[in-house]
MOPAC internal coordinates of N, CA, C and O (Angstrom, degrees):
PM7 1SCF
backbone

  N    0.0000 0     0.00 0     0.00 0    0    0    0
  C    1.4475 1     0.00 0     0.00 0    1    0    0
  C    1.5229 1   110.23 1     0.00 0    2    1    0
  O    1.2310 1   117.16 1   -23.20 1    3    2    1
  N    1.2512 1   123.00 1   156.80 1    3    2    1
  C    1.0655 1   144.32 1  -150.81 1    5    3    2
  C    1.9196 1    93.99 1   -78.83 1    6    5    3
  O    1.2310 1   123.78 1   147.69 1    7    6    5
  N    1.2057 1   110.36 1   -32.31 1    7    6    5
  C    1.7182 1   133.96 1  -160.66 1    9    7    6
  C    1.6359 1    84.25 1   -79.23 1   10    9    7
  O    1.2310 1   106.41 1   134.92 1   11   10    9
  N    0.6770 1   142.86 1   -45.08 1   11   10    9
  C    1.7806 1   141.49 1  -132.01 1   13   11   10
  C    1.3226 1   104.57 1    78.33 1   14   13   11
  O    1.2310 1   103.48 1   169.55 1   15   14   13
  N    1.1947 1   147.99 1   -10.45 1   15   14   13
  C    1.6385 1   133.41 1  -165.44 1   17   15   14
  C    1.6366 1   105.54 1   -78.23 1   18   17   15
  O    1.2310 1   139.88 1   -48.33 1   19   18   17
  N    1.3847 1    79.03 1   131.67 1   19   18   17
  C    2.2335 1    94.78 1   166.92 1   21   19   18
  C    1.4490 1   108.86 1  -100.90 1   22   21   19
  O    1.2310 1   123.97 1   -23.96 1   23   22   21
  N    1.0450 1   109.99 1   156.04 1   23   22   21
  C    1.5623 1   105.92 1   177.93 1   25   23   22
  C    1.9036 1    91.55 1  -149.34 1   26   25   23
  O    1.2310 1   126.21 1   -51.87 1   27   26   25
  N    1.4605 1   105.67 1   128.13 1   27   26   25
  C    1.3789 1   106.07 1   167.74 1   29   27   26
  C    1.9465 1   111.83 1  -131.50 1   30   29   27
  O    1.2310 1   135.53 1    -5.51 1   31   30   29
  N    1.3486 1    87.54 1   174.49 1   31   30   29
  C    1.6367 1    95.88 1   175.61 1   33   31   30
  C    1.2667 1   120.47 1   173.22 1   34   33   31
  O    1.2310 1   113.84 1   -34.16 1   35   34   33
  N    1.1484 1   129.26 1   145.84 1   35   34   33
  C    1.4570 1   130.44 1  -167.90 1   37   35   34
  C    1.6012 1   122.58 1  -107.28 1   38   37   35
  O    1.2310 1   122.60 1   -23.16 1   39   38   37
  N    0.9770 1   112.62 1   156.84 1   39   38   37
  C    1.4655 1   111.69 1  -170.62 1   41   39   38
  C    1.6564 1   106.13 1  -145.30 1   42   41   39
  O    1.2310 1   122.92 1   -61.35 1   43   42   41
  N    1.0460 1   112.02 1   118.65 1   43   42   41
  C    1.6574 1   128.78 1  -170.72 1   45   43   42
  C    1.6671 1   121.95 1  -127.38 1   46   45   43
  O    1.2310 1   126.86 1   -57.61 1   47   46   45
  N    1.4012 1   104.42 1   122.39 1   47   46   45
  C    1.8228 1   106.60 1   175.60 1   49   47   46
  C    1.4337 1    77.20 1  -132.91 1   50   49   47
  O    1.2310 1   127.28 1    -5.79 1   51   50   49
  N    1.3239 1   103.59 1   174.21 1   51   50   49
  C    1.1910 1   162.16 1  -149.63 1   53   51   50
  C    1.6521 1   116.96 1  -150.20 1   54   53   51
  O    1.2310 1   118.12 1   -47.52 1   55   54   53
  N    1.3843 1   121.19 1   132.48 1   55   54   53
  C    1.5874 1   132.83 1  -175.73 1   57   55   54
  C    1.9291 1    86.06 1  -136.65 1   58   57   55
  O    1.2310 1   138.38 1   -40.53 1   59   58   57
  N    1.3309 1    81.98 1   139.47 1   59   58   57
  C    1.5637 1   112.48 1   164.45 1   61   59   58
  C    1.2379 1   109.01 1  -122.57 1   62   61   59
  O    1.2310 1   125.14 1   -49.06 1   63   62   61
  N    1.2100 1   107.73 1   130.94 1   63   62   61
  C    1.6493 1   104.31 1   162.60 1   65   63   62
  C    1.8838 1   113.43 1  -132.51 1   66   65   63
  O    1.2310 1   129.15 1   -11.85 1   67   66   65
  N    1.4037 1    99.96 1   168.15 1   67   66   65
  C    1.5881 1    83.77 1  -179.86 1   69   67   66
  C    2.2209 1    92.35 1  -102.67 1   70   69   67
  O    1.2310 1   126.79 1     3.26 1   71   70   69
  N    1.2389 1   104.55 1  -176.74 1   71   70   69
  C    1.4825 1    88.42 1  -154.47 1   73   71   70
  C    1.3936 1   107.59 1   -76.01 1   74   73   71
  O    1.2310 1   123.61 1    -8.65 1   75   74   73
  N    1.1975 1   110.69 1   171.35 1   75   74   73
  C    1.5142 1   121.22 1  -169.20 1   77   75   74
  C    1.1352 1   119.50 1  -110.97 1   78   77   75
  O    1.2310 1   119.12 1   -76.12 1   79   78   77
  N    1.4309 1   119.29 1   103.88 1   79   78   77
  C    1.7262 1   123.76 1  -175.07 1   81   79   78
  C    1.7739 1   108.61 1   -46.78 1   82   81   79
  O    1.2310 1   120.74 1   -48.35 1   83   82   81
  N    1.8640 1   116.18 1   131.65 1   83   82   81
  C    0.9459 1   108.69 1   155.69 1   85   83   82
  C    1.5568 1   159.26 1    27.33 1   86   85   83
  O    1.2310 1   140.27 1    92.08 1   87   86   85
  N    1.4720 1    78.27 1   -87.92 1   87   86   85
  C    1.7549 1   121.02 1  -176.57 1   89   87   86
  C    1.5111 1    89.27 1   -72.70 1   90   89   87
  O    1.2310 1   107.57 1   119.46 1   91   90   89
  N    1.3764 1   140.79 1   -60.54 1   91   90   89
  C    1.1346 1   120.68 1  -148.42 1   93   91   90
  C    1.8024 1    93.85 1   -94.68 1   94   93   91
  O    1.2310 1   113.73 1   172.99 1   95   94   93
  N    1.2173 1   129.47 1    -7.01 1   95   94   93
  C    1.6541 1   123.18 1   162.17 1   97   95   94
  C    1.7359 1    99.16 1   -65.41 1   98   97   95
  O    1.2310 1   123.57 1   120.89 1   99   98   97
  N    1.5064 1   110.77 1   -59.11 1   99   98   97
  C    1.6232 1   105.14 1   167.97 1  101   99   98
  C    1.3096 1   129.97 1   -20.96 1  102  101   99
  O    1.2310 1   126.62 1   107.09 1  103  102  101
  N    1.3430 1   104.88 1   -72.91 1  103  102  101
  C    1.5497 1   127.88 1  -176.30 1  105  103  102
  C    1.7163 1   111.64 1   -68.48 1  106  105  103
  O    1.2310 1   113.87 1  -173.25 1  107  106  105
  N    1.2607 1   129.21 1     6.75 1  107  106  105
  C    1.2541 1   137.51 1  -160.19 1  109  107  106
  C    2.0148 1    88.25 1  -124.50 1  110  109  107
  O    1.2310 1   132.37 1   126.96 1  111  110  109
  N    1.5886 1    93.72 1   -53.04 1  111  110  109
  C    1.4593 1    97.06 1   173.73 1  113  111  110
  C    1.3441 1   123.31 1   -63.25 1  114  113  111
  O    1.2310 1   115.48 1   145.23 1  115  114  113
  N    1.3176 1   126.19 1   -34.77 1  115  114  113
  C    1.4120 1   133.64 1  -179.06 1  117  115  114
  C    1.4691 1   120.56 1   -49.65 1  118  117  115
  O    1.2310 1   133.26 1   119.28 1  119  118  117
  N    1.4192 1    91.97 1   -60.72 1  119  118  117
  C    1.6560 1   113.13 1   176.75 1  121  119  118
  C    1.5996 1   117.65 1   -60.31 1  122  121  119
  O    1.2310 1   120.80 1   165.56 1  123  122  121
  N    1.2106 1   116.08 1   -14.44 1  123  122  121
  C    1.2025 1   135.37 1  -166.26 1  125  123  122
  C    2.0266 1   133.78 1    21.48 1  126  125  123
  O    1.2310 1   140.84 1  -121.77 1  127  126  125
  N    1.2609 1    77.17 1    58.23 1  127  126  125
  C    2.1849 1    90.14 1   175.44 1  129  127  126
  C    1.4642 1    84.86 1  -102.81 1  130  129  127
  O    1.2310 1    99.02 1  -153.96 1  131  130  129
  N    1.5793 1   155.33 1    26.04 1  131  130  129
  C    1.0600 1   123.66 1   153.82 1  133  131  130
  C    1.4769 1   101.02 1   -93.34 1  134  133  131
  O    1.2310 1   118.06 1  -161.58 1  135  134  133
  N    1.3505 1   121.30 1    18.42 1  135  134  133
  C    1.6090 1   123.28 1  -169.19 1  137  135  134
  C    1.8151 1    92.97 1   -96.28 1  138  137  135
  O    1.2310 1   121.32 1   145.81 1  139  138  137
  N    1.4555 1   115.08 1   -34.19 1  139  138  137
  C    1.0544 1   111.11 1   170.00 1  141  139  138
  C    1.5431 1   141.69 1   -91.50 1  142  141  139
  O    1.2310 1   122.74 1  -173.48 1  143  142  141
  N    0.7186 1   112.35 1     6.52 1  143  142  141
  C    1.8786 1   128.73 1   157.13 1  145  143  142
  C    1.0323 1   129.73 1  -140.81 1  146  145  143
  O    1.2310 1   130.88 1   -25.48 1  147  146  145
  N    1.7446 1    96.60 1   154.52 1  147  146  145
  C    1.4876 1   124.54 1  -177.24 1  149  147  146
  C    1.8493 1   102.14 1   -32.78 1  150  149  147
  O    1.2310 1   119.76 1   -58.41 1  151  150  149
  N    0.9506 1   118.06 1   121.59 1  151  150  149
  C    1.4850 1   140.86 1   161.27 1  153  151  150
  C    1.2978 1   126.87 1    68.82 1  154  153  151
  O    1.2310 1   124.15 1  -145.88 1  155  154  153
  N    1.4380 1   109.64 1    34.12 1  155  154  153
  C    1.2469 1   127.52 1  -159.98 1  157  155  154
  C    1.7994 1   151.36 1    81.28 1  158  157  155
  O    1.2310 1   135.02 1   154.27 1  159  158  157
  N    1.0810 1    88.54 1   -25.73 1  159  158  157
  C    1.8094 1   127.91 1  -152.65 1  161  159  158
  C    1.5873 1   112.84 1  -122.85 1  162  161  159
  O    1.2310 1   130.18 1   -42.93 1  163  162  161
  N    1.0518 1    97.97 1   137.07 1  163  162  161
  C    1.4978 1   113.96 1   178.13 1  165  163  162
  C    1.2046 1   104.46 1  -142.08 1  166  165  163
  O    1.2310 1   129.32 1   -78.85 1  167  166  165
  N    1.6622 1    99.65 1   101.15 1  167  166  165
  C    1.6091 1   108.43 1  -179.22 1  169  167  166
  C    1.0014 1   129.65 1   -67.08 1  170  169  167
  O    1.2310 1   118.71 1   173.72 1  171  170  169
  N    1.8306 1   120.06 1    -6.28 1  171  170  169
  C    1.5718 1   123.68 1   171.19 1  173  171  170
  C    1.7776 1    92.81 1   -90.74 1  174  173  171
  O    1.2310 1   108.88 1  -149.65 1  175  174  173
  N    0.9288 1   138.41 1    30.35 1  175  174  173
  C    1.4833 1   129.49 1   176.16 1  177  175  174
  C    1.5975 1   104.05 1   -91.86 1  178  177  175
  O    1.2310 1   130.72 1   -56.98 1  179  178  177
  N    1.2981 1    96.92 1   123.02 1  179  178  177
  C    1.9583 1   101.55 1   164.79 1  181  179  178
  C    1.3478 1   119.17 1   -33.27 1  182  181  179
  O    1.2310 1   120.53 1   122.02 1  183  182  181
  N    1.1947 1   116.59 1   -57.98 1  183  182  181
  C    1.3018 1   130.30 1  -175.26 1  185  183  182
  C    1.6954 1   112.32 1   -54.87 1  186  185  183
  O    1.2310 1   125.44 1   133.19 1  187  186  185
  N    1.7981 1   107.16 1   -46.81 1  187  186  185
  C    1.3888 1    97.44 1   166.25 1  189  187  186
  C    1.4721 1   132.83 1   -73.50 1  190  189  187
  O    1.2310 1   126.47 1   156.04 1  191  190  189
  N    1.5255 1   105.16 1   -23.96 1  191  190  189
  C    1.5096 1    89.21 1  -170.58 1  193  191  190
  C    1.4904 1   134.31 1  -105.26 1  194  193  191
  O    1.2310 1   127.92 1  -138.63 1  195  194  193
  N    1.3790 1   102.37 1    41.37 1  195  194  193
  C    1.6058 1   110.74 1   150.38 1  197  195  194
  C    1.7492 1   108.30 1   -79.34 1  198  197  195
  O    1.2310 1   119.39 1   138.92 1  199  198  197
  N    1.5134 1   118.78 1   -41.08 1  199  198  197
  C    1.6193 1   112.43 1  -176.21 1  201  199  198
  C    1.1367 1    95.86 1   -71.37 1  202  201  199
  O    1.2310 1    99.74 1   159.23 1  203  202  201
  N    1.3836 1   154.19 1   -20.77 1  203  202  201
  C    1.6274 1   128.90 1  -148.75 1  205  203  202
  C    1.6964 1    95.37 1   -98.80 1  206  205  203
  O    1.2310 1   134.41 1   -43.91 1  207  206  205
  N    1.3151 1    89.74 1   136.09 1  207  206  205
  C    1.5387 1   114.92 1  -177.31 1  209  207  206
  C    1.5301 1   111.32 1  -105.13 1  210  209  207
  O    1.2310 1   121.49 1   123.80 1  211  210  209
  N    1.2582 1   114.75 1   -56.20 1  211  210  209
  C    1.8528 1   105.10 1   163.12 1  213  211  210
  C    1.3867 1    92.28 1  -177.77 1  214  213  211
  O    1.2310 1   140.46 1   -13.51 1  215  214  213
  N    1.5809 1    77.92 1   166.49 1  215  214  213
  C    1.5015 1   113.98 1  -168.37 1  217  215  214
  C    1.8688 1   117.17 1  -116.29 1  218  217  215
  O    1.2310 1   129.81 1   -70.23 1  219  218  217
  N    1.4855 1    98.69 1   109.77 1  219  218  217
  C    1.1899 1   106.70 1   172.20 1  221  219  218
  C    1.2192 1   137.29 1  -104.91 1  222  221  219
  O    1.2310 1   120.76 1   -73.23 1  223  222  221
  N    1.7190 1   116.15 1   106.77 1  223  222  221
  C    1.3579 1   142.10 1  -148.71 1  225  223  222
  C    1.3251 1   114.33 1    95.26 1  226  225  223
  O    1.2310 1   120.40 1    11.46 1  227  226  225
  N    1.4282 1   116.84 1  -168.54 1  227  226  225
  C    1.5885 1   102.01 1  -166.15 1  229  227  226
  C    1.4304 1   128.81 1   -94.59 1  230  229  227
  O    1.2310 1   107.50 1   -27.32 1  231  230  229
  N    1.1599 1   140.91 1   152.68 1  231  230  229
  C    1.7121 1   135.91 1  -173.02 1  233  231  230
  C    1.6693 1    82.89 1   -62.38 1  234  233  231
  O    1.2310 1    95.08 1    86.20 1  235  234  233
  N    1.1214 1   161.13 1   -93.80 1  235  234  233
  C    1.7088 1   138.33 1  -162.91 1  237  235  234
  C    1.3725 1   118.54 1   -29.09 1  238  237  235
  O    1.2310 1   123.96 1   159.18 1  239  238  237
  N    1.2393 1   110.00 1   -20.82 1  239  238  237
  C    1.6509 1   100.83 1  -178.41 1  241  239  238
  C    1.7214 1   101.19 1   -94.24 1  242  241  239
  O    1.2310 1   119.73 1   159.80 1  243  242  241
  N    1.3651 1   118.13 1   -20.20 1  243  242  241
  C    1.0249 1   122.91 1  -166.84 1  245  243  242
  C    2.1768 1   106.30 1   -82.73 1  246  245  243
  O    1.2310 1   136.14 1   141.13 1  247  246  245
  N    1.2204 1    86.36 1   -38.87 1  247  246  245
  C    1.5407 1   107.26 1   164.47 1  249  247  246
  C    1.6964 1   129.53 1   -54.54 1  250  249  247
  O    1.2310 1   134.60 1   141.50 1  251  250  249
  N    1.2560 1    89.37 1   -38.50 1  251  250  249
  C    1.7924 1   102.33 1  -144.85 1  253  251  250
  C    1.9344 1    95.80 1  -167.50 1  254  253  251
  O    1.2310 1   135.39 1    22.71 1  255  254  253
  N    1.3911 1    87.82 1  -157.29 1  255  254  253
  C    1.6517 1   107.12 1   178.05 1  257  255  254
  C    1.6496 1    95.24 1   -98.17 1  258  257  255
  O    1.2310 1   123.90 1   -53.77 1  259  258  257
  N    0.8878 1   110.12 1   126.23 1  259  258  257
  C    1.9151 1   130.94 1   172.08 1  261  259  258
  C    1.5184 1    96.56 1   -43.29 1  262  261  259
  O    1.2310 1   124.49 1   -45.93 1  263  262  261
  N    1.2796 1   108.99 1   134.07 1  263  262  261
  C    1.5562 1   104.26 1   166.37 1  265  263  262
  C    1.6201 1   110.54 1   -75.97 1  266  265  263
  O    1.2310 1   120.32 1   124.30 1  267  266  265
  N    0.8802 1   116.99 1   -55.70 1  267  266  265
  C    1.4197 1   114.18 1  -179.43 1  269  267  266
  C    1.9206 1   117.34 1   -44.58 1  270  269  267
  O    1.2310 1   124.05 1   159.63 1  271  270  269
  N    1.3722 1   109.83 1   -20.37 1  271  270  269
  C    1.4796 1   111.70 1   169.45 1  273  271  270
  C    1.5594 1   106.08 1  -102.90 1  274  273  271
  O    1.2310 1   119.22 1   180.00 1  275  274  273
  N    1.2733 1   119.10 1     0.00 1  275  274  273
  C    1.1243 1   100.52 1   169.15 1  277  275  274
  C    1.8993 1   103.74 1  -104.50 1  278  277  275
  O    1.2310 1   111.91 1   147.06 1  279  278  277
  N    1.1726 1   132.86 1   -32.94 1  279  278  277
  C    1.4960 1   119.93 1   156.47 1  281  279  278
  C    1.4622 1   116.82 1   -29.40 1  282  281  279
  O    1.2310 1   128.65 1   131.20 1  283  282  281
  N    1.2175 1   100.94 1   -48.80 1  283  282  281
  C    1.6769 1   104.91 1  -162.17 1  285  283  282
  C    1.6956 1   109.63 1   -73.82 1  286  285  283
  O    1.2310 1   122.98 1   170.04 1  287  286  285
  N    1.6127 1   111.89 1    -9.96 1  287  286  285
  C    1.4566 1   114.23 1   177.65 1  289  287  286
  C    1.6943 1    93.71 1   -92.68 1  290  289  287
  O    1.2310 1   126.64 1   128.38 1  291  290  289
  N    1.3315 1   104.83 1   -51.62 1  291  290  289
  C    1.9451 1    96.77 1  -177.13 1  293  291  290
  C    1.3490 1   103.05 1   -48.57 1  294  293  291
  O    1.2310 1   115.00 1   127.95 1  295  294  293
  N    1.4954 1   127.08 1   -52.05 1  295  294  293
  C    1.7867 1   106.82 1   174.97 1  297  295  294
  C    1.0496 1   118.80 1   -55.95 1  298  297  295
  O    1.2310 1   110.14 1   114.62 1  299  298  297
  N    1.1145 1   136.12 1   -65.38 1  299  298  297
  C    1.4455 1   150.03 1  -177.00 1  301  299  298
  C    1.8395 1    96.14 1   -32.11 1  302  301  299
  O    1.2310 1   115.92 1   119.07 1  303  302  301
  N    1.3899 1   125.36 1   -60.93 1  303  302  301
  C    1.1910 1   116.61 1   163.30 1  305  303  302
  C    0.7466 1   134.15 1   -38.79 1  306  305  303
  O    1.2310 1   118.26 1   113.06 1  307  306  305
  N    1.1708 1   120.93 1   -66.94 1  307  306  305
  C    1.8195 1   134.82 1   174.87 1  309  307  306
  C    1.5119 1   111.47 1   -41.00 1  310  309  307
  O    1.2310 1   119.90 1   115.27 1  311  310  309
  N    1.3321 1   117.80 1   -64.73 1  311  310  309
  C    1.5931 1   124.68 1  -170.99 1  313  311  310
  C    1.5515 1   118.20 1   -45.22 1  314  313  311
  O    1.2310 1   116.70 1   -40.44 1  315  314  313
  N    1.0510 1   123.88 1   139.56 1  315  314  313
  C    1.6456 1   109.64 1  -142.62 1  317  315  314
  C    1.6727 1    87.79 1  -111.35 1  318  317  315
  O    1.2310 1   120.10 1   180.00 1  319  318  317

């Protein structure tokens, strides 16, 4: 910003899953989209979501940066 001001903040979920047969870490590996995201896993994947048990905080934070923590940095900026 033009001001010098930084503004930070963190945003954290959590995935549970119950465990994940083998074959379907295999078959997840084969195809290889765990080469393309953060932590292996893509919790909208067929393959994952018979193990996923819940999700703590929001599927955007789980995605990306949370929208709701990222509003709160654009205000936090803005406010003079």
């Amino acid at each position: 910003l033009a001001t010098g001001k930084c503004c930070s903040a963190s945003d954290t979920a959590s995935i549970h899953f119950s465990l994940i047969p083998e074959e379907v870490i295999e078959a997840i590996v084969a195809e290889g989209t765990c080469l393309s995201c953060a932590g292996g896993l893509m919790v909208e994947d067929p393959k994952v979501q018979p193990y996923l048990e819940r999700i703590e905080g929001g599927m955007d934070s789980v995605m990306g940066l949370g929208k709701e923590t990222t509003l709160g940095l654009l205000n936090d900026a803005l406010r003079v």
